[in-house]
C-alpha positions in Angstrom: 76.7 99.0 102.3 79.3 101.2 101.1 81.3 98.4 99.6 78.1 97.1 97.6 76.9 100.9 96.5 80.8 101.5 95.5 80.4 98.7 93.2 77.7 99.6 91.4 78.8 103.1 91.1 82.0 101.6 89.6 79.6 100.1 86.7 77.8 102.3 85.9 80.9 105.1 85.9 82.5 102.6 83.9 80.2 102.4 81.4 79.8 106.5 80.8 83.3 107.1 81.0 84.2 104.2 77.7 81.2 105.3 76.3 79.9 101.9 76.0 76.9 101.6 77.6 76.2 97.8 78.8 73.6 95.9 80.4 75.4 95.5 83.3 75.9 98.9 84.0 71.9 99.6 83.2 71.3 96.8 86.2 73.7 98.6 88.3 71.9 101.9 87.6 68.6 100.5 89.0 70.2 98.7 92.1 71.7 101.9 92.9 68.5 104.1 92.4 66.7 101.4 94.4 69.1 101.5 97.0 68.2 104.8 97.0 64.3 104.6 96.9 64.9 102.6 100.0 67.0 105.5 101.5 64.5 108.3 100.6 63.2 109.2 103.4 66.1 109.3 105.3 67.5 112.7 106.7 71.3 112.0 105.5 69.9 111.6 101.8 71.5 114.4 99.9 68.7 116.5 98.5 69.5 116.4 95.0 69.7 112.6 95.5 66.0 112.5 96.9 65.1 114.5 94.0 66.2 111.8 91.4 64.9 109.2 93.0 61.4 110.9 93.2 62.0 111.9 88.9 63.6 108.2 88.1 61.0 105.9 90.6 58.1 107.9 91.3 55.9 106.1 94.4 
């Protein structure tokens, strides 16, 4: 899971850092923020993480 979240991360950090945003990236955005939906009600979630996800992909 790390590998895969990594990855996507990579994208998307890619993409802000050039400045060019791509569609790639925006795909990468939303595996990682469902990744994350998926995660939310976990206890390791970082708070400020659980708190995008609720703002980005309200249930």
């Amino acid at each position: 899971m790390y590998e895969v979240v990594d990855g996507l991360a990579r994208r998307v950090l890619d993409a802000v850092f050039s400045g060019q945003p791509s569609s790639e990236a925006r795909e990468a955005w939303v595996a990682l923020l469902l990744i994350a939906q998926n995660w939310r009600d976990s206890p390791d979630l970082p708070s400020d993480l659980t708190t995008m996800v609720n703002e980005a992909l309200p249930l």
